[in-house]
N, C-alpha and C positions, 0 to 999 in steps of 0.2 A: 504494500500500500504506500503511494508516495504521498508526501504531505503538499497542500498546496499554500503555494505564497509567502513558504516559511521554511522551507529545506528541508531534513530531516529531524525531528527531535524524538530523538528512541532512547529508553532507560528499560531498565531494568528492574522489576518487584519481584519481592522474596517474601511469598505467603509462608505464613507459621504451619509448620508440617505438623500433622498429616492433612496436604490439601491435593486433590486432586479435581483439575479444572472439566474435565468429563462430565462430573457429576454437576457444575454448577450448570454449564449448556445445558443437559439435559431438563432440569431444574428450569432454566429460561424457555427453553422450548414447549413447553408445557405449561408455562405461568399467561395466563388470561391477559392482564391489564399489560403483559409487555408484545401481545401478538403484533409480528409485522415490524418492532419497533427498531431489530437491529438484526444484523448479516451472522450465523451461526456456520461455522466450519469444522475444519476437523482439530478439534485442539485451539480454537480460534473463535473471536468474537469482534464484530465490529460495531460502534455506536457512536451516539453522539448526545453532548449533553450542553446547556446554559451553565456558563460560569460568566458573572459578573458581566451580562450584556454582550458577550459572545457565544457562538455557537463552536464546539471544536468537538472534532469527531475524534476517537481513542480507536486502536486496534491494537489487540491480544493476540498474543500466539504463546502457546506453554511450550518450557522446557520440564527435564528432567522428571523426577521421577514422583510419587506422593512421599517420599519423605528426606528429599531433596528439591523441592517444587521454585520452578524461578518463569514470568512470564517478562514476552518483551512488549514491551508499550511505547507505541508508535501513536504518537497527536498527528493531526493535521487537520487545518483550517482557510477559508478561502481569504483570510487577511491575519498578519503579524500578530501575532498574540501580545496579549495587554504584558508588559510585566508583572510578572509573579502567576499568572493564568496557568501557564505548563505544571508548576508544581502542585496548585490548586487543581488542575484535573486530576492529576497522577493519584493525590489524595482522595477526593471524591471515588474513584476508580478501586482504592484501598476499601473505602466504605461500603462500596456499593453492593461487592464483593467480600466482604467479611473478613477481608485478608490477615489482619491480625490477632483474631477469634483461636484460640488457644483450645483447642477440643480432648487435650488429654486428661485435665480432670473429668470430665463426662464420660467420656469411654471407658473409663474407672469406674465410674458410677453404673455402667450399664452391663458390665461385667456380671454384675450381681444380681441382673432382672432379664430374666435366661428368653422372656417374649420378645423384651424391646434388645437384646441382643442381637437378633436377627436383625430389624430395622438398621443398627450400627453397621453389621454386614452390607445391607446394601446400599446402602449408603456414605459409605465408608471415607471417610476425607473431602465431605460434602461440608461446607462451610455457607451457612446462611447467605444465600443472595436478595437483597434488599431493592425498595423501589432506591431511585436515583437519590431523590431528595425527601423527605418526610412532607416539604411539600406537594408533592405529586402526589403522595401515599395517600392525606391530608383531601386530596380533591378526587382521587379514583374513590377512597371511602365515601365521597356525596354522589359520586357520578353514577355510584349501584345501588343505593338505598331504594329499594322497591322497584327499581330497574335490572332486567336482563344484563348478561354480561356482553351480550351481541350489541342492543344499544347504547351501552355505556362506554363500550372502544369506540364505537358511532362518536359520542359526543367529548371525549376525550382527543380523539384524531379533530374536532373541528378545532378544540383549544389549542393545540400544537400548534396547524396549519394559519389560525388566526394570530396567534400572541407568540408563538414560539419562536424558531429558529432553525434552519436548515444548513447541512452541509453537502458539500461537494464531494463525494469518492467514486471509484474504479466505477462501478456499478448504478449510480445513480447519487438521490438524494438521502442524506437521513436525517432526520425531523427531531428533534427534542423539546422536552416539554419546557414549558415558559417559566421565568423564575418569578416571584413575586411581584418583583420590580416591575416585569415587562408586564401586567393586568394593573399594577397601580393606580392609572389613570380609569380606568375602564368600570361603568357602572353597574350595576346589580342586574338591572333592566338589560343591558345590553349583554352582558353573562349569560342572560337569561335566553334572548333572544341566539347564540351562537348557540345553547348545546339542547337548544327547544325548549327548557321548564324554567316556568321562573322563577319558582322557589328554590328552585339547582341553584340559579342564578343569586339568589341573594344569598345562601349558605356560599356559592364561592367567594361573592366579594368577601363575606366575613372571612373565611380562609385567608384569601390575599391582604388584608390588613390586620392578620395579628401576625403569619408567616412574616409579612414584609417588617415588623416593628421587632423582631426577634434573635438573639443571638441564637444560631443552632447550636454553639457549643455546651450554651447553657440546659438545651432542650436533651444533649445526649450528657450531661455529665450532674443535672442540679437531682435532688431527689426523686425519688420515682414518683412519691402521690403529689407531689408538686408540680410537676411535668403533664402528670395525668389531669392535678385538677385546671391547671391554664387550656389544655387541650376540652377540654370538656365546657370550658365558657365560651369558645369556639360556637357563634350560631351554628345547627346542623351537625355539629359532633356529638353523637352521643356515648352512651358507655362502649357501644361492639367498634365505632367511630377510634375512638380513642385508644383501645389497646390494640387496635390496629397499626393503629400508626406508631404506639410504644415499641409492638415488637417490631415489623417490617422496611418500617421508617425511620428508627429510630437503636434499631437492636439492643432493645432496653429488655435482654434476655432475663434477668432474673425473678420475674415474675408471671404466668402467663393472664391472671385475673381470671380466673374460674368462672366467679362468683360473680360476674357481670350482671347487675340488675334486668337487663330488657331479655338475658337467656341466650342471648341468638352467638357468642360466644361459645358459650359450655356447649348448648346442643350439636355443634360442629366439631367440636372436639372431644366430644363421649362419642362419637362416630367414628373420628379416626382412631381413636381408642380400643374402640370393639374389633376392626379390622386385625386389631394384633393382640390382645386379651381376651376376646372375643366378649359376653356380652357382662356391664360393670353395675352396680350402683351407683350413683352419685358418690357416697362415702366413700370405697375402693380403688375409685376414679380420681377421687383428690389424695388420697393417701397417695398411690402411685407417685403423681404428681409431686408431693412433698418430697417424696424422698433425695428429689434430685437438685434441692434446693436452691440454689444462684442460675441450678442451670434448668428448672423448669420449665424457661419458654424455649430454648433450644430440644428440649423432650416435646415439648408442643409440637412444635416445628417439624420433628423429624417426623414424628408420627402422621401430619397432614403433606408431606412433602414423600413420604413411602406408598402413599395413594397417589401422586400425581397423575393426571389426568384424567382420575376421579372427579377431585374437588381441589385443582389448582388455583381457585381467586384469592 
C-alpha cells in the first residue's frame, strides 16, 4: 500500500503476546456495525479513521508468531499529516485493537473453568477489538435502539458519507466515521433529517456535545461508576447504552454490569452463556461471572465473540 502525498510512514507495533491477529479479522468480519467499513486480507487489514480533522487510512500486515507477534503499520493520506497525527493514529490503532491487553492473568483464571476452557481454545490470542472511538460506539448504540441492524449500517453509512471523511487507497475509497468536532455545528433536526428519525436525531446531537466537551483519557482511566454515570446523563443513553460503550468503546473490562436495570444486557448474555454451560440460573450465571473478577467483561466478551455470527452487534 503506498501512502499518498506523504511518502512512506511504516512502524512497527509489538502486541502483548499471546496475540494472534487471525483471530481479530475474523472477529471484524463478523462484527455488524463495522460491515463494508475496511479491506480484510490474509494477515492484513486496511482502514481509515478521523484524527483531529483529518482522515488517514492505516494498513496492517502481521508478523511473527502468537507469542512473538509484531504488525507493520503503514498510514497514508491524501494531504501531509498534521504534526503529531502519525503517532496519534499509530495509538488509536493500539486501542482499537487491544494491543496492550495482557491476557495471561485470565487464561489463568480459565484454566480452572474446564466449559469456558474451550472458548480460550478457540479463541486463543484473541485480544478484544473495539469500535474506533467510544464515540462511534456512543452513536451505533442510538442508531439500533428499536432499529434493525440492516437499517442502522443504513443510517450510520449516511453519517460517515455526510460529516465524515474519506481516503484515497489501491482499491478505492475508505470512509471513517466523523469525530465530534466534524457534527459540532450540525443540528438535532438536521441529524435527524440524514439518518430519517428525529429522535435518533436529537439523542445524536446530545452524543456530539458531551463527546465533543470531553477528555477520552479521563473516560478510559476516571472510575468506573463515574464514567458510567456521565454516560448515562447522555440524552438516549440508557443502562444497555452505557455499558456498551464501557466495554466496547471504552475496554472498561473489569466489570461486565449484569444487573442492568432495563435486562436487555443480562438477557444476551445468559444466552451466550448457555451456549457453553449450557442452561444457568441467574445466580450460577453471576457466580460464574465473579469468579473472574477484573477480568469479567473480557469473560463476557469471549463468551458472545465464540458465537460470532450468531449474535455479532
Amino acid at each position: 500500500m503506498k501512502a499518498h502525498g506523504l511518502g512512506s510512514l511504516a512502524a512497527s507495533l509489538h502486541p502483548v503476546p499471546p496475540f494472534d491477529v487471525e483471530q481479530s479479522l475474523r472477529f471484524l468480519g463478523d462484527f455488524s456495525p463495522m460491515h463494508g467499513e475496511q479491506q480484510l486480507g490474509v494477515r492484513a487489514l486496511t482502514k481509515a479513521v478521523r484524527v483531529e480533522g483529518q482522515t488517514v487510512g492505516f494498513s496492517l500486515r502481521a508478523r511473527g508468531a502468537e507469542l512473538a507477534p509484531e504488525l507493520t503499520c503503514e498510514l497514508f493520506a491524501d494531504q501531509a499529516l498534521k504534526l503529531g497525527t502519525g503517532e496519534a493514529v499509530r495509538e488509536r490503532v493500539r486501542f482499537f485493537l487491544s494491543l496492550d491487553d495482557d491476557l495471561t492473568p485470565f487464561y489463568a483464571l480459565a484454566e480452572h473453568d474446564a466449559p469456558f476452557s474451550k472458548v480460550v481454545q478457540q479463541l486463543y490470542g484473541y485480544h478484544q477489538v473495539k469500535f474506533l472511538t467510544p464515540f462511534e460506539n456512543a452513536c451505533w448504540a442510538i442508531l439500533t435502539q428499536r432499529t434493525s441492524g440492516t437499517l442502522a449500517r443504513v443510517m450510520k453509512r449516511n453519517l460517515v458519507e455526510t460529516y465524515g471523511g474519506s481516503v484515497h487507497c489501491g482499491s478505492g475509497l475508505l470512509w471513517a466515521f466523523p469525530e465530534p468536532a466534524d457534527m459540532g455545528h450540525v443540528s438535532a433536526a438536521e441529524l435527524g433529517t440524514v439518518v430519517g428519525n428525529l429522535r435518533k436525531g436529537e439523542y445524536l446531537a446530545a452524543a456530539v456535545q458531551a463527546f465533543g466537551q470531553i477528555n477520552e483519557d479521563w473516560l478510559r482511566q476516571a472510575p468506573h461508576d463515574e464514567v458510567e454515570t456521565w454516560l448515562r446523563a447522555i440524552h438516549g443513553i440508557g443502562a444497555w447504552s452505557a455499558t456498551f460503550v464501557l466495554l466496547r468503546g471504552l475496554g472498561r473490562m473489569d466489570r461486565a454490569s449484569f444487573e442492568d436495570p432495563d435486562g436487555r444486557f443480562t438477557e444476551e448474555m445468559m444466552k451466550a452463556a448457555a451456549r457453553v454451560y449450557g442452561p444457568l440460573s441467574f445466580e450460577a450465571f453471576r457466580a460464574h461471572a465473579y469468579r473472574y473478577g477484573d477480568w469479567q467483561g473480557y469473560w463476557a466478551h469471549y463468551l458472545r465473540a465464540a458465537g460470532a455470527g450468531k449474535s455479532a452487534k
